[in-house]
C-alpha positions in Angstrom: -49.3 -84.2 12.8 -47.0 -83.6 15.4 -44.2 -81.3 14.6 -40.4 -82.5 14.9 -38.0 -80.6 16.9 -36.2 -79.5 14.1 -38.5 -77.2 13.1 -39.8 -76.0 16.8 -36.1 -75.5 16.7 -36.5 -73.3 14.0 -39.5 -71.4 15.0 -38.0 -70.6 18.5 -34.6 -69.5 17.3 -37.1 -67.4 14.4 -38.9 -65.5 17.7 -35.5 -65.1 19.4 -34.2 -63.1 16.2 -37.1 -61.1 16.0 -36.5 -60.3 19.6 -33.2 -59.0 19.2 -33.9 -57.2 16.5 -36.4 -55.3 18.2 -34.2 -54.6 20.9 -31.6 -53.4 18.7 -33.8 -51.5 16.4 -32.8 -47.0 17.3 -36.6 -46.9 16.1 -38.4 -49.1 18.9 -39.4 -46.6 21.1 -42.7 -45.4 22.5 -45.6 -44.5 20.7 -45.4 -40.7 21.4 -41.9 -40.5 20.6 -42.1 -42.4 17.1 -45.3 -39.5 16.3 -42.4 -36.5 17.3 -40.3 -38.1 15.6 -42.4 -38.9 12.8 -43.3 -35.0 12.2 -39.8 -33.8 12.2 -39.0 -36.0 9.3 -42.2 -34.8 7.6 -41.4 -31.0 8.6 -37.5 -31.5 7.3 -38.8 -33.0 3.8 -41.3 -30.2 3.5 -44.2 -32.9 3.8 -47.0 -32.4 6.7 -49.9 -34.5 7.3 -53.8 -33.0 7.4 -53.7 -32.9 10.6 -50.7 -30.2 10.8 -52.0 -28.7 7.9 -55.0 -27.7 9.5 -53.3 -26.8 13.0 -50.7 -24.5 11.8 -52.0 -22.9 8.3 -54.6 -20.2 9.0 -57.2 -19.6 6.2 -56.1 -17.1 3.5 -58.3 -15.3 0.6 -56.2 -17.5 -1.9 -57.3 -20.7 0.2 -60.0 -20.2 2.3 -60.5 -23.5 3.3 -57.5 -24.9 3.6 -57.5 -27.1 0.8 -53.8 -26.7 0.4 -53.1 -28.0 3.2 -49.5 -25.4 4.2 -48.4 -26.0 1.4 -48.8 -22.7 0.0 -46.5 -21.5 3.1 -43.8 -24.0 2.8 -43.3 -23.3 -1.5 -42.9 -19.5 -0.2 -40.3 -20.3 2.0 -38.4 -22.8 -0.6 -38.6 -19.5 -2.9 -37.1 -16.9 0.1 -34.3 -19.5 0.2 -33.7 -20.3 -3.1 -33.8 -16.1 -3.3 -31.0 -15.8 -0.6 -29.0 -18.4 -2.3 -28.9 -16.6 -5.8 -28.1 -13.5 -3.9 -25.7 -14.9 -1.5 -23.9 -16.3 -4.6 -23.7 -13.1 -6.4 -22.5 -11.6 -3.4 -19.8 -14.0 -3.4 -18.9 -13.1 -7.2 -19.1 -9.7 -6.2 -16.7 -10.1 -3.4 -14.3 -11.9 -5.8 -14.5 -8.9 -8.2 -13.6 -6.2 -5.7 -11.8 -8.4 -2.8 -9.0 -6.1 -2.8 -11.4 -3.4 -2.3 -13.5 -4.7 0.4 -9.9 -5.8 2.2 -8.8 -2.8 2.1 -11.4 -1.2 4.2 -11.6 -4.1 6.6 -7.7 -4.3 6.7 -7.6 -0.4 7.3 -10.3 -0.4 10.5 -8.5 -3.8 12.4 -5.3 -3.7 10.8 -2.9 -6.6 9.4 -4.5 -10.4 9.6 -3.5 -12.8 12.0 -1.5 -15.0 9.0 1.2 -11.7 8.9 1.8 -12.1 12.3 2.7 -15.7 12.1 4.8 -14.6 9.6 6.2 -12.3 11.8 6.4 -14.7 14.5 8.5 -17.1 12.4 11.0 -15.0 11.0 11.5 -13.3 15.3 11.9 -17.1 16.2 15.2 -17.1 13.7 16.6 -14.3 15.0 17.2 -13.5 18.9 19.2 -10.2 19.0 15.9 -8.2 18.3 15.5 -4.8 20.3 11.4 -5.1 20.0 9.0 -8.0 18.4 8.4 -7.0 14.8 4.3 -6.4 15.3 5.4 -3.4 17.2 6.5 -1.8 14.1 4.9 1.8 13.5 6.8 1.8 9.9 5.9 -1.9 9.5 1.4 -0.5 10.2 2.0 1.7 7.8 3.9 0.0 5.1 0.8 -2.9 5.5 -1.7 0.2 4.7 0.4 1.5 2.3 0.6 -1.9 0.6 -3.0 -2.1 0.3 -4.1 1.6 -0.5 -1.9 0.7 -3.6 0.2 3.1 -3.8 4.2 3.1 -4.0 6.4 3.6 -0.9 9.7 5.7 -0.5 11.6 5.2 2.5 13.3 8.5 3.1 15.5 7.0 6.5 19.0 7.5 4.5 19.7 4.2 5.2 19.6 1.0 3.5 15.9 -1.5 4.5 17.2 -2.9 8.0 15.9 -6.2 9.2 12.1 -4.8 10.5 11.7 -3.4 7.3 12.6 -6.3 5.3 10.2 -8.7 7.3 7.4 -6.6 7.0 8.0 -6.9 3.7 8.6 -10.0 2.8 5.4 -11.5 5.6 3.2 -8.7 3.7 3.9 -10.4 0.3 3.4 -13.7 2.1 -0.2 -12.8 3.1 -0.9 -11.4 -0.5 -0.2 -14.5 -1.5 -2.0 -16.8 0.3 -5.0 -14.4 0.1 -4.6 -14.6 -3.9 -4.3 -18.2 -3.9 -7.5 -18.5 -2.5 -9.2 -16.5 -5.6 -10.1 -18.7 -8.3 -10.3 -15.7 -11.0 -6.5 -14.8 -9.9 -4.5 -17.5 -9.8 -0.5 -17.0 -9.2 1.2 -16.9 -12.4 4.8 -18.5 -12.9 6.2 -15.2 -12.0 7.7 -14.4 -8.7 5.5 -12.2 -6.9 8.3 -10.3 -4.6 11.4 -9.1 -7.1 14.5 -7.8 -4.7 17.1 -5.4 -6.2 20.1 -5.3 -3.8 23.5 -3.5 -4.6 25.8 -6.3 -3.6 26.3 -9.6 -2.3 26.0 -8.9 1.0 22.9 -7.5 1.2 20.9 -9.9 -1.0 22.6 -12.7 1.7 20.7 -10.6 4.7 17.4 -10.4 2.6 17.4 -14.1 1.9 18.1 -15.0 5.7 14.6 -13.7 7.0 13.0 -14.8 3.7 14.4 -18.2 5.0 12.6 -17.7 8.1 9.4 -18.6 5.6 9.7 -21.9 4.3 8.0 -23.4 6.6 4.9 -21.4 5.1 5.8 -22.8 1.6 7.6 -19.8 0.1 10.7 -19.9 -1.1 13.6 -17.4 -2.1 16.5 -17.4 -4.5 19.5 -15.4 -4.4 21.2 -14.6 -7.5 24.3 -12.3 -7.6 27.8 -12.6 -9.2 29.5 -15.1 -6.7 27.9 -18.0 -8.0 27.5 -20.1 -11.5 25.2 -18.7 -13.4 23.8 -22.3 -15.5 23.4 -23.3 -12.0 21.2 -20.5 -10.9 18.5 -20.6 -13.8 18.9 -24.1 -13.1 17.7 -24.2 -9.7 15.1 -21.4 -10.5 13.3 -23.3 -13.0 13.1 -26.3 -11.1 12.3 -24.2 -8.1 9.8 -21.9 -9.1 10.5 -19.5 -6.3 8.0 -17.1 -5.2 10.8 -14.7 -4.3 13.8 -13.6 -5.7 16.4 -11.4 -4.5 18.8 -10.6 -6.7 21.4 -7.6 -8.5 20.2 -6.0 -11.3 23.2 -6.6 -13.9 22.9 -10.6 -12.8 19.0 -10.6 -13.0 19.6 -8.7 -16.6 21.8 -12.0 -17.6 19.5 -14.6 -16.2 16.7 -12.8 -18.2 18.4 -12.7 -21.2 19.0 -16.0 -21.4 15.2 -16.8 -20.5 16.3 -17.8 -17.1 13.3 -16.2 -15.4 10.4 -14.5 -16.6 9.6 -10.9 -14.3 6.7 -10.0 -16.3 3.9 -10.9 -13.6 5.6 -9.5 -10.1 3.5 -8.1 -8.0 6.0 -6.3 -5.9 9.2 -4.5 -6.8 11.6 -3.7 -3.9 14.8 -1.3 -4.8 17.2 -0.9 -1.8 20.0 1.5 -1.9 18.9 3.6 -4.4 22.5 5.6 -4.2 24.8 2.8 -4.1 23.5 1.7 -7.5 23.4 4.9 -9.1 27.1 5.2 -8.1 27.7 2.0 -9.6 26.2 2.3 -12.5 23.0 0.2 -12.3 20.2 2.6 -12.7 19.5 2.1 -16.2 19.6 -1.8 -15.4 16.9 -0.8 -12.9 15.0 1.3 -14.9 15.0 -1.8 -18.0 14.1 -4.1 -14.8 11.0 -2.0 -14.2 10.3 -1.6 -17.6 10.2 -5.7 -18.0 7.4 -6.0 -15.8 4.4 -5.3 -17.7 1.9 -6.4 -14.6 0.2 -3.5 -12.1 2.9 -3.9 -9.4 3.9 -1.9 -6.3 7.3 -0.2 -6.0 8.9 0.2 -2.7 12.5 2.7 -2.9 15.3 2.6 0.0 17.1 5.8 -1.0 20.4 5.6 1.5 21.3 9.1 0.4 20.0 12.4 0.8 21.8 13.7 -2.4 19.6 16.3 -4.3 21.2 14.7 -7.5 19.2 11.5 -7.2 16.0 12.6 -7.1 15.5 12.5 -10.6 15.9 8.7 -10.0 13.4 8.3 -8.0 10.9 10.1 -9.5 12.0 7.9 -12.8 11.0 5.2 -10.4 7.9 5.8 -8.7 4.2 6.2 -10.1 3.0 10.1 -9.6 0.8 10.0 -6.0 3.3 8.0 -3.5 3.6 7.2 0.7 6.8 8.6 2.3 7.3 6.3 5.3 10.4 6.7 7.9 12.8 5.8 10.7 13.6 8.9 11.7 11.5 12.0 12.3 14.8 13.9 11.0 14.2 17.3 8.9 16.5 15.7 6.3 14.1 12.5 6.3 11.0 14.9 6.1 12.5 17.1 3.6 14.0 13.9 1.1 13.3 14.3 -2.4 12.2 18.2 -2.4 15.0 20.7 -4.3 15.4 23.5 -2.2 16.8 26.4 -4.1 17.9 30.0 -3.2 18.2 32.6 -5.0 20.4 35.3 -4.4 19.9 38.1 -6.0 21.5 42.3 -5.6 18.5 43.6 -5.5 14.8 44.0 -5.4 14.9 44.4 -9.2 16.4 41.4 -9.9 14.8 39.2 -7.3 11.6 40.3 -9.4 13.4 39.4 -12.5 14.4 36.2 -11.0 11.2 35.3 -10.0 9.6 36.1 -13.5 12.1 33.4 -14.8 11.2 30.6 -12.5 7.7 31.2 -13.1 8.6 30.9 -16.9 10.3 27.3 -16.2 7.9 25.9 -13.9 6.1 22.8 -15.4 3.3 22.1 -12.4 -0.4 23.1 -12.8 0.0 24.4 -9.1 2.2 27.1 -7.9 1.4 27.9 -4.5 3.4 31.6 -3.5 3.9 32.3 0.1 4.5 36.4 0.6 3.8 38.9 2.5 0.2 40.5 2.1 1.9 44.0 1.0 3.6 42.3 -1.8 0.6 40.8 -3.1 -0.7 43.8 -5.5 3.0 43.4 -7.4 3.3 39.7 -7.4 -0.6 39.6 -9.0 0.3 42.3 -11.6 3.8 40.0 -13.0 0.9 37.2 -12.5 -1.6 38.6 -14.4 1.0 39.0 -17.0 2.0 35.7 -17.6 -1.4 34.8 -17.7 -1.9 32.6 -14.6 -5.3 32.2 -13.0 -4.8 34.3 -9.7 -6.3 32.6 -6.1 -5.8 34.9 -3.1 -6.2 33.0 -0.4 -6.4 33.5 3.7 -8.1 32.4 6.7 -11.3 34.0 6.2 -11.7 33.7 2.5 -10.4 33.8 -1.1 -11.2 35.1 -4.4 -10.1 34.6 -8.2 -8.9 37.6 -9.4 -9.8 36.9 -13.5 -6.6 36.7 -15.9 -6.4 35.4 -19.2 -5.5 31.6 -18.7 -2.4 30.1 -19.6 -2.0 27.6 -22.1 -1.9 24.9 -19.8 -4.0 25.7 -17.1 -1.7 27.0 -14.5 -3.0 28.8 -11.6 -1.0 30.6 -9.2 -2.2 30.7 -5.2 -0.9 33.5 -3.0 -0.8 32.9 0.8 -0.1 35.3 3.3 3.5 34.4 5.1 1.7 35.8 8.8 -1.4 33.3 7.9 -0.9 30.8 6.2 -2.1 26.8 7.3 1.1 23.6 7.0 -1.7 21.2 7.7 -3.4 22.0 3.9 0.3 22.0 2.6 0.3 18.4 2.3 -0.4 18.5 -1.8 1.5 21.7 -2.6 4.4 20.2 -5.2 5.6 24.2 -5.9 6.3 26.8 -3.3 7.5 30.2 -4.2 9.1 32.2 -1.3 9.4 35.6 -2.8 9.7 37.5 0.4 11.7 34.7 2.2 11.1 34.1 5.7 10.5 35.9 9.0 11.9 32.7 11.0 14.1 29.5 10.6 11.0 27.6 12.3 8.9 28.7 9.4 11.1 28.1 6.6 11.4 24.2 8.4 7.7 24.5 8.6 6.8 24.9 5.2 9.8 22.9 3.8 8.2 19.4 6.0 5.1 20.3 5.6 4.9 20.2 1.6 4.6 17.5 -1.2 4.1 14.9 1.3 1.7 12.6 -1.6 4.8 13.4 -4.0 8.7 12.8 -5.0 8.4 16.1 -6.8 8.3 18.7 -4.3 10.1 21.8 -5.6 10.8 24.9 -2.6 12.4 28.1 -4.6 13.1 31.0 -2.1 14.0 34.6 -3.3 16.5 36.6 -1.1 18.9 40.3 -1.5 22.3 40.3 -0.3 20.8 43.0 1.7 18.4 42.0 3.8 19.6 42.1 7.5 16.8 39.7 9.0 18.3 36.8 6.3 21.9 37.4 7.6 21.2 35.7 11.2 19.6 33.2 9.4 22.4 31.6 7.4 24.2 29.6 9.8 20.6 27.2 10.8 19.8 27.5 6.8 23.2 26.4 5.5 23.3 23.3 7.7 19.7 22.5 7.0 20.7 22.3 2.9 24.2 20.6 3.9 21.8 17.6 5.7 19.9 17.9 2.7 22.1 17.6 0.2 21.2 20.7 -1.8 23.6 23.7 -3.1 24.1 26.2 -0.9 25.0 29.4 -2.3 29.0 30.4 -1.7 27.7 33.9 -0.4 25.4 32.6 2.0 28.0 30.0 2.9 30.0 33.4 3.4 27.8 34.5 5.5 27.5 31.7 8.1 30.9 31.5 8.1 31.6 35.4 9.0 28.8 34.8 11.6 30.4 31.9 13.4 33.3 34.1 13.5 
């Protein structure tokens, strides 16, 4: 029966679809190239045909002939990977544990990450009456090592944090939290992580302005002082959440009071102008700040004076092993937060009995006396007495001479003044100077060179009215304790006067 040309119709347009569809089909192509890519499926799924089971699997004892086709190889390598993959996991975890750690080290050998420098970047872009761009920063390096070694910092510049310092800051605490952000085991809590303690007004305006500089990067900064409402400042902190705050330390005590703010999770604890608060009156509202904040935190101190009288507030201040970071390569800078005392004594006699006292109030498990050799056999006898441990120590070597130990463990060092090393000074907290000094360079020598690891470096020097080497002395040694801020004696303030004359 004839067909009708609807349905040749129907068959032709049938072959025409089947021929486009070929054409458009990725997977008509040649023979050989369907069978390459036919085994790279296979070899991706783990699945090989006899035929590449035979060709690439050598006989083994286990399978001698092959039976298993590879498959003995490809289950081994599914194990090696799913080996790496447990390990590269706990790797991870591991990382996450001790991140700060493993950062540190990194961070110490290349130095800050590229995310401080945009920080940097930003805040330069705000200001453009800058001597040098802020990444040139020697102080800024060191803070960022500093900040990481976790340790606290005191600036000793006798000056208040100047714009450098304060971006350094303020872009290292901006990295620390982006980098804890990204830890799932350490999220942010809803304290601020940066807490800035300014005297005044003023100041906590300039700190704000390059904190500004970073809201671009999503961090935000609140200033809270007296010049402004105070239900409109815990206001606009809890609906701002900021992850700064620079504020002064009788407003901050009011906003906390009234549950304003909670401090108990910052991270970082900044207190500029150590001296201008004392003077005012805020360093017990400093000291209850501190106290509030019951999280592991860092504590940086600006101390703008070199008064010997506030060194007790720093140390108050400061955890026990501490960075001493600088503008100024000053002696006064070098020699901040040690009390230099002289005693001036009438004679020999009383020097000795004066020493004997100060080796009766001193507190530190480490005296370290620097003396001339000859005056070692009296200085160990008074020694032996008190019962100190005795360490003679020069360049070639050193002995304990026994002694019954005192109570609580002290141990007394003697150096020889013509010998002695300021590179291992670096951890002496008390120096005893018995015989004084044959130099001014020395005494400067020894006085920068100790307690640099510590706010509680204590230099007592021994001297009679008359010795004629100290006498030509007193003019350099009465200027260096004016910078200081220590007491000079009135007789040696005598003397440098008569020798001016």
């Amino acid at each position: 029966m004839a067909k009708g040309d609807d349905a040749l119709a129907r068959k032709k347009n049938k072959s025409n679809r089947k021929k486009m569809n070929r054409k458009n089909d990725s997977s008509a192509v040649s023979t050989r190239i369907a069978a390459i890519i036919a085994a790279k499926k296979r070899r991706q799924t783990g699945k090989r045909s006899m035929c590449q089971g035979m060709c690439f699997s050598l006989p083994t004892p286990e399978d001698p002939f092959n039976e298993k086709l590879g498959k003995v190889g490809i289950a081994k390598k599914k194990k090696k990977k799913v080996k790496s993959r447990d390990a590269l996991s706990v790797n991870k975890s591991s990382l996450k544990k001790s991140s700060r750690d493993g950062d540190e080290k990194t961070r110490k050998i290349h130095g800050p990450r590229k995310f401080v420098m945009l920080c940097l970047s930003d805040i330069e872009s705000s200001f453009h009456d800058l001597e040098k761009p802020l990444f040139t920063s020697i102080w800024g390096i060191e803070f960022w090592k500093s900040f990481h070694s976790g340790k606290d910092v005191v600036d000793t510049s006798g000056t208040s944090s100047s714009l450098e310092q304060i971006a350094w800051i303020v872009s290292t605490a901006t990295d620390a939290i982006s980098t804890r952000e990204k830890e799932e085991e350490n999220p942010l809590s809803n304290s601020p992580f940066l807490l800035y303690l300014v005297p005044s007004q003023s100041k906590a305006s300039q700190v704000r302005s390059v904190c500004k500089a970073l809201k671009r990067l999503g961090v935000h900064a609140v200033s809270l002082h007296e010049g402004a409402q105070l239900d409109h400042q815990i206001s606009g902190l809890k609906s701002l959440e900021p992850e700064f705050i620079v504020s002064t330390p009788e407003r901050l005590l009011e906003i906390i009071a009234l549950k304003g703010v909670n401090i108990s999770g910052v991270s970082l604890l900044v207190i500029d102008e150590l001296g201008s608060l004392c003077a005012s009156g805020y360093l017990d509202a400093v000291k209850s700040i501190k106290q509030a904040i019951s999280s592991e935190h860092r504590s940086i101190v600006f101390n703008d004076s070199f008064s010997a009288s506030y060194i007790p507030a720093v140390q108050s201040l400061l955890g026990r092993s501490i960075n001493r970071l600088s503008l100024s390569d000053s002696v006064a800078s070098q020699a901040s937060c040690i009390i230099q005392t002289v005693n001036v004594c009438a004679s020999e006699k009383k020097k000795l009995q004066k020493f004997s006292e100060v080796l009766d109030s001193t507190s530190s498990r480490g005296i370290h006396i620097v003396a001339k050799e000859e005056s070692f056999r009296k200085l160990t006898a008074l020694l032996k007495l008190k019962g100190l441990t005795v360490i003679i120590a020069n360049n070639s070597d050193s002995k304990t001479i026994p002694a019954v130990t005192k109570g609580g463990g002290q141990m007394a060092c003697l150096i020889d003044i013509e010998q002695f090393d300021s590179t291992e000074m670096k951890a002496f907290e008390t120096v005893l100077l018995p015989d004084f000094v044959p130099s001014f360079e020395t005494y400067i020598e020894i006085l920068t060179s100790m307690a640099r690891d510590s706010v509680g470096g204590v230099l007592h020097s021994f001297v009679t009215e008359k010795e004629g080497d100290v006498s030509c002395l007193a003019g350099s040694l009465v200027n260096v304790l004016e910078d200081c801020g220590q007491i000079v004696p009135d007789c040696w303030r005598n003397m440098s006067a008569s020798m001016s004359d």
